[in-house]
C-alpha positions as CSV (number, residue, x, y, z in Angstrom):
1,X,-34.4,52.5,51.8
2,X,-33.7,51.5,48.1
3,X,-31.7,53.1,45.5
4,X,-30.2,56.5,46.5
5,X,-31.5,56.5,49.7
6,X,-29.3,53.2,50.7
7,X,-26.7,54.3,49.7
8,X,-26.6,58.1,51.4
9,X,-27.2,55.9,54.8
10,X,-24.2,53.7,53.5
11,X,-22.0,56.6,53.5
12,X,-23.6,58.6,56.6
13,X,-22.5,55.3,58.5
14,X,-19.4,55.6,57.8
15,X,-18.0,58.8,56.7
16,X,-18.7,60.0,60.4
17,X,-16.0,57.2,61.7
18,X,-13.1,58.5,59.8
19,X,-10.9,60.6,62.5
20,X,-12.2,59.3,65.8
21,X,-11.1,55.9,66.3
22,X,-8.3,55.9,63.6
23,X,-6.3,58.7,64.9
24,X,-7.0,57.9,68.7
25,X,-5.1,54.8,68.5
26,X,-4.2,51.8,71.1
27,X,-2.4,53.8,73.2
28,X,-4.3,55.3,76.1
29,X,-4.9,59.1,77.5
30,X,-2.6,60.2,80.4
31,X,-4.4,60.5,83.5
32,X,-6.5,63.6,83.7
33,X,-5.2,65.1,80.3
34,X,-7.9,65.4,77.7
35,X,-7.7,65.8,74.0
36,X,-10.1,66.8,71.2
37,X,-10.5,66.8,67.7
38,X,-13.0,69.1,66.0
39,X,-13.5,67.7,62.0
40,X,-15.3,69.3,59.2
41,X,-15.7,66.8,56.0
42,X,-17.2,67.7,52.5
43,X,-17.3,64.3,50.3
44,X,-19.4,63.5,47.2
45,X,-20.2,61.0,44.7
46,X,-21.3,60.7,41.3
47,X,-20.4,57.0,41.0
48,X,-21.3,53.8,42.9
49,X,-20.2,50.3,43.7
50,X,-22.6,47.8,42.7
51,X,-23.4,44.5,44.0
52,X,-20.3,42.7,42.5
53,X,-17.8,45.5,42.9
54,X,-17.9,47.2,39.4
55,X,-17.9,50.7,39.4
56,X,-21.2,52.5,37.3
57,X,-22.8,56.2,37.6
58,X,-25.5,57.0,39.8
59,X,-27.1,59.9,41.1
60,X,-25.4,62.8,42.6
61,X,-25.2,63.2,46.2
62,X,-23.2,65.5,48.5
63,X,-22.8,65.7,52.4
64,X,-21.3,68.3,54.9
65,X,-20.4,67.0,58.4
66,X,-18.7,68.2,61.7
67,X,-17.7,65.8,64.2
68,X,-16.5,66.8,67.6
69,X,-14.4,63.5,68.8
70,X,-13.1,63.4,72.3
71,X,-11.1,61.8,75.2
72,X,-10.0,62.0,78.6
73,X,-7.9,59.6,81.0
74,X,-9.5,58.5,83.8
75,X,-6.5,56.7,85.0
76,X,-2.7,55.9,82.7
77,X,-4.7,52.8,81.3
78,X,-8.3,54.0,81.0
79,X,-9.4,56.4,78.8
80,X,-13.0,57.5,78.4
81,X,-14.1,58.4,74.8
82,X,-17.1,60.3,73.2
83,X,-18.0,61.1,69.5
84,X,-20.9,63.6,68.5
85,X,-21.8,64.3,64.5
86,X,-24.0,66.5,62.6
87,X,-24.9,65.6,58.9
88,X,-26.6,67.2,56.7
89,X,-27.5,65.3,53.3
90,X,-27.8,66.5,49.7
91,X,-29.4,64.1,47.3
92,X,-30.2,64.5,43.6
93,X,-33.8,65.8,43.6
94,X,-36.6,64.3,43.9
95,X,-35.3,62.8,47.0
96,X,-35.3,64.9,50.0
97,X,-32.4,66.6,51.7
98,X,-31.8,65.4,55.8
99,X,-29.8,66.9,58.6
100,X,-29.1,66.4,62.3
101,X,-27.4,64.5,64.5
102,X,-25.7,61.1,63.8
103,X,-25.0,58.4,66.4
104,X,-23.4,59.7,69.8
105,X,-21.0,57.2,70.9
106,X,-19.5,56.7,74.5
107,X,-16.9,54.3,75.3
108,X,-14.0,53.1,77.4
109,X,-10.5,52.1,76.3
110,X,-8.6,50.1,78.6
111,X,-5.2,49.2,78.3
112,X,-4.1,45.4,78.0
113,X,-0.7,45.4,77.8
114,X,2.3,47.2,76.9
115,X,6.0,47.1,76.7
116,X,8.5,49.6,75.3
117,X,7.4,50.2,72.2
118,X,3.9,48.2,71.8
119,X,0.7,48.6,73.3
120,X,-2.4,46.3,73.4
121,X,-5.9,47.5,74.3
122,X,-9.4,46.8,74.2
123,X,-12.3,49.5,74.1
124,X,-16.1,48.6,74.4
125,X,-18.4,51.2,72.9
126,X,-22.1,52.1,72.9
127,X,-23.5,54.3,70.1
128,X,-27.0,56.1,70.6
129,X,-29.3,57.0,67.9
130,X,-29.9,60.1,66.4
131,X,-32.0,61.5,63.2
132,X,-33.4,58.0,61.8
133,X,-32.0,58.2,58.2
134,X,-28.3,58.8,60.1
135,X,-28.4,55.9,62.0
136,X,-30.0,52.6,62.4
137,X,-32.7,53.9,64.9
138,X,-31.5,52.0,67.8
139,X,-29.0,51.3,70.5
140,X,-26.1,49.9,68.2
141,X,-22.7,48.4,70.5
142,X,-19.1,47.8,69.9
143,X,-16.1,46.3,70.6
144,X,-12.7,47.1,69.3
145,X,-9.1,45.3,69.4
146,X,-6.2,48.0,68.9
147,X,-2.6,47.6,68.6
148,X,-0.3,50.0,68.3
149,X,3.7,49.4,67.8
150,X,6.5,52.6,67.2
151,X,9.5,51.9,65.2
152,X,11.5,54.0,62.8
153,X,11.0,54.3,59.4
154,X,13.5,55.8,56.8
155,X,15.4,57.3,59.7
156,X,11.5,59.0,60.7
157,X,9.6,58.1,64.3
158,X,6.3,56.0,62.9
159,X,3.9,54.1,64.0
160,X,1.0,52.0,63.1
161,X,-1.9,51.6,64.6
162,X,-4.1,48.1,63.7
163,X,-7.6,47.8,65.0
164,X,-10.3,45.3,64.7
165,X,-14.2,46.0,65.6
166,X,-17.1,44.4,65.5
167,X,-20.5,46.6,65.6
168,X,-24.0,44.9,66.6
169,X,-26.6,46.6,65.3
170,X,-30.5,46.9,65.8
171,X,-33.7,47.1,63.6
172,X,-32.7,44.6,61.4
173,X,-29.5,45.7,60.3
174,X,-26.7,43.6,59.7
175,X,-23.9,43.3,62.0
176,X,-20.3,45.0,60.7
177,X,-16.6,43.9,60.8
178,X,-14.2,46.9,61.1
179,X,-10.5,46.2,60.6
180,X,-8.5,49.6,60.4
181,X,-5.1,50.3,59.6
182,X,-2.8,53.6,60.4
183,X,0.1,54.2,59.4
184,X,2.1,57.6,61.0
185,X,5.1,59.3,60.0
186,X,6.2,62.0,62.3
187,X,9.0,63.7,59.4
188,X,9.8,66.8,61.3
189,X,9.0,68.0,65.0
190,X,5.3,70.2,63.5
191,X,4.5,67.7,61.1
192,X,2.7,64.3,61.0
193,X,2.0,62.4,57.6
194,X,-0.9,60.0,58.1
195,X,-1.8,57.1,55.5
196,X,-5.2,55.0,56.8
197,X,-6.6,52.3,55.6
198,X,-10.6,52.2,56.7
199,X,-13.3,48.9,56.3
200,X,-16.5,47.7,56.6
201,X,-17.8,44.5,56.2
202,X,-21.5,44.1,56.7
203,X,-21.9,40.5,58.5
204,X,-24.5,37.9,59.7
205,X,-28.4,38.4,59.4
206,X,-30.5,41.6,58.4
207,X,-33.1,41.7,56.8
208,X,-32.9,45.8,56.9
209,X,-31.3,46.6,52.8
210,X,-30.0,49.5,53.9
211,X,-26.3,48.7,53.9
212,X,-25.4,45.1,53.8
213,X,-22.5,45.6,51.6
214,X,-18.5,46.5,52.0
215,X,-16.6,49.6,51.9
216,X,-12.7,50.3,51.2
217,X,-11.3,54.1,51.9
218,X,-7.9,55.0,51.8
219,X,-7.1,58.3,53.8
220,X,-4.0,60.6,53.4
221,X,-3.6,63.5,55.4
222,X,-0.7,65.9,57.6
223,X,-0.7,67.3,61.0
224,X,0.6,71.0,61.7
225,X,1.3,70.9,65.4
226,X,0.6,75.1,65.8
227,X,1.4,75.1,69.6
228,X,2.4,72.9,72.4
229,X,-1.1,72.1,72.8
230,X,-2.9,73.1,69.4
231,X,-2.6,70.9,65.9
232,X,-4.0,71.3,62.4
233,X,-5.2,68.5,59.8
234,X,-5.8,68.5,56.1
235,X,-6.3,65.7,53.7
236,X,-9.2,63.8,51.9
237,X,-10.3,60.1,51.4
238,X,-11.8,58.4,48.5
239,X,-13.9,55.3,48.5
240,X,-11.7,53.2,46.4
241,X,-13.9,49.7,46.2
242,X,-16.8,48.3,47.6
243,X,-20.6,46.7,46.9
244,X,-23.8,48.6,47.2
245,X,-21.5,51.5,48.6
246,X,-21.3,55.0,46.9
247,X,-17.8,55.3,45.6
248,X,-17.0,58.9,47.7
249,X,-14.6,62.0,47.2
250,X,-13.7,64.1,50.1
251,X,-12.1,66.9,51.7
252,X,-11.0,67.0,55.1
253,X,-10.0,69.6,58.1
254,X,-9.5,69.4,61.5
255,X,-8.5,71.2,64.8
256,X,-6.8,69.0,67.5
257,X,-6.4,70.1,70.8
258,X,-4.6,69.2,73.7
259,X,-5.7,70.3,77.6
């Protein structure tokens, strides 16, 4: 997949990851409560990354996405987790247009350890394939380190929220590292500022081009709780450096709910 085409697979790996696992967190589900969040995304990019992390113009590109993320606890430690995505794709002419489904994941979160106001887990993933030029065409696997640890911040209940993943991946792609950093600040009862911190590192062997690079987004967005049960988040991200990675613009909105 040169040119263009790499780097539309670079962002469709990605971009799809943004809300899931970030805003989940380390801490687990409570038993037999479920929540979901429902997230429409609209980036583009005119520039890209290059090998040594200099910035230079490429073609256009534009994607629309929708990603229904969910979770339920089995148990106060376990929580069962699922992630579905459709893409669709918008090169520059004369490369094609592509749409359909991304990878499906399905995981399990398990609580390590926890005290009054820290929380250790660990969460082990798979992530099936879906249309070929969204994923890597095969079975890819994960496992992820989350901490989470609540303290106050200018007088404000925050939080953050550290995790650490590494993804093995089929068909010759290179492995990734996946550190991700939240940082939540709950200023009023209805509202919830959010500033993230998202990576990818690709690691190990591939001989697959299609994305053996790095990628550093930065993520601000707020949370409208509606209801009890019923939440609202705007914001956008922006792919701020990075090699052989487009440099992306986005828009963001989503519908949490709680059940």
């Amino acid at each position: 997949m040169p040119g263009l085409t790499r780097l539309i697979f670079a962002a469709s790996c990605v971009t799809g990851l943004m809300t899931g696992h970030a805003l989940a967190g380390a801490w687990p589900q409570e038993a037999g409560k479920t929540q979901t969040i429902t997230t429409v995304t609209v980036s583009r990019a005119t520039d890209e990354f290059d090998d040594n992390g200099s910035s230079r113009g490429t073609s256009r590109f534009r994607k629309e996405s929708v990603e229904l993320y969910g979770e339920f606890g089995i148990d106060d430690e376990t929580t069962l987790i699922t992630k579905i995505e459709v893409s669709n794709l918008h090169p520059e002419p004369p490369a094609q247009s592509a749409s359909g489904f991304g990878n499906t994941e399905i995981g399990v979160r398990r609580e390590i350890w926890r005290d009054e106001d820290q929380v250790f887990s660990l969460q082990a993933s798979a992530l099936l394939p879906g249309r070929s030029l969204l994923t890597s065409e095969g079975t890819d696997a994960e496992i992820r380190a989350l901490y989470g640890h609540t303290f106050p911040l200018f007088g404000y209940p925050s939080y953050i929220d550290a995790e650490l993943a590494y993804r093995l991946r089929t068909n010759g792609y290179k492995d990734e590292i996946r550190p991700d950093l939240t940082l939540g600040v709950h200023a009023s009862r209805n509202w919830l500022l959010l500033l993230q911190s998202l990576n990818v590192f690709s690691s190990g062997d591939g001989s697959n081009l299609a994305y053996q690079g790095r990628q550093h987004k930065l993520q601000l967005s707020a949370v409208r709780r509606l209801t009890d049960s019923v939440s609202f988040q705007f914001g956008g991200f922006a792919t701020v450096a990075g090699s052989r990675t487009p440099a992306e613009r986005a828009v963001i909105a989503a519908i949490w709910v709680n059940f």
